[in-house]
N, C-alpha and C positions, 0 to 999 in steps of 0.2 A: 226155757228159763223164765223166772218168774221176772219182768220188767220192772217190778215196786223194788225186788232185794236189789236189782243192777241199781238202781236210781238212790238207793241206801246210801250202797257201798262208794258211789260216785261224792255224794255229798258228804261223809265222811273223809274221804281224803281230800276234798276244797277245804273243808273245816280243817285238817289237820295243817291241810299247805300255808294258811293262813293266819300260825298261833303269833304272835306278836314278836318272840326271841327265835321263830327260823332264821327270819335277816340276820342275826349274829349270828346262829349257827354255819349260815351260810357264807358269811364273810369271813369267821376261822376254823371253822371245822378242815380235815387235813382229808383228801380223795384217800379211801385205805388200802388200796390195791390199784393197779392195771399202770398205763403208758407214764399217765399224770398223781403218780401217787405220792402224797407229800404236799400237792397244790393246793389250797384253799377252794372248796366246791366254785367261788364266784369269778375264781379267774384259771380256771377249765374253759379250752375253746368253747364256743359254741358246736362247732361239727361233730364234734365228742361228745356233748348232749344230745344233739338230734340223732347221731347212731342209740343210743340208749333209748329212745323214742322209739326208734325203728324195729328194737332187738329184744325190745324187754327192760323197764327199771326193775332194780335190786326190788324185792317185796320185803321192804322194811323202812326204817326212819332215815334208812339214806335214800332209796327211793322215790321217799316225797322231798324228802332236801334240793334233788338232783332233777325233778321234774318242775320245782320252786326257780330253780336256777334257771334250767330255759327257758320260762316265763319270763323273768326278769330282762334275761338275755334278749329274746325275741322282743322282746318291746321297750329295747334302749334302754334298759332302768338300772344298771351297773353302777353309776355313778351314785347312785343314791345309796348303794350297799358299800361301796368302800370306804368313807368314813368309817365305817362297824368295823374294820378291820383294825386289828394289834399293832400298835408301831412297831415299825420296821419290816411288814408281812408282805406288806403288797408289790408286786413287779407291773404294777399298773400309775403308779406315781405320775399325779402331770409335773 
């Protein structure tokens, strides 16, 4: 495998994880299948991220949403995306 297209492809999806309105997408976008569907990507446990980690992200724009999320997740940073969320959306309320 050619190392320059891995290191491409690698930097393309930092770039995508990082477009300014993921954090809203991430705050109301709705999980579209499986255990937690209906939920808001940002308040998906985390252990349901990290199996997704482990099993394969979706290869599409929920993918990097869902790989965004446990970024955020693993380094405390939730509270800064719930604001973004829609009144009345979150089960996270202080």
């Amino acid at each position: 495998m050619n190392s320059g297209f891995f290191i491409d492809i690698t930097l393309s999806l930092r770039i995508k994880m990082f477009e300014p309105n993921n954090l809203v997408k991430i705050a109301n976008m709705k999980m579209p299948f499986g255990k937690y569907k209906g939920r808001s990507l940002i308040e998906l446990p985390e252990p349901y991220l990290v199996w997704f980690s482990r099993e394969g992200f979706p290869k599409n724009s929920l993918g990097v949403l869902l790989q965004l999320t446990l970024e955020i997740k693993i380094n405390g940073l939730e509270k800064l995306v719930y604001p973004l969320l829609e009144k009345g959306r979150t089960n996270n309320e202080q």
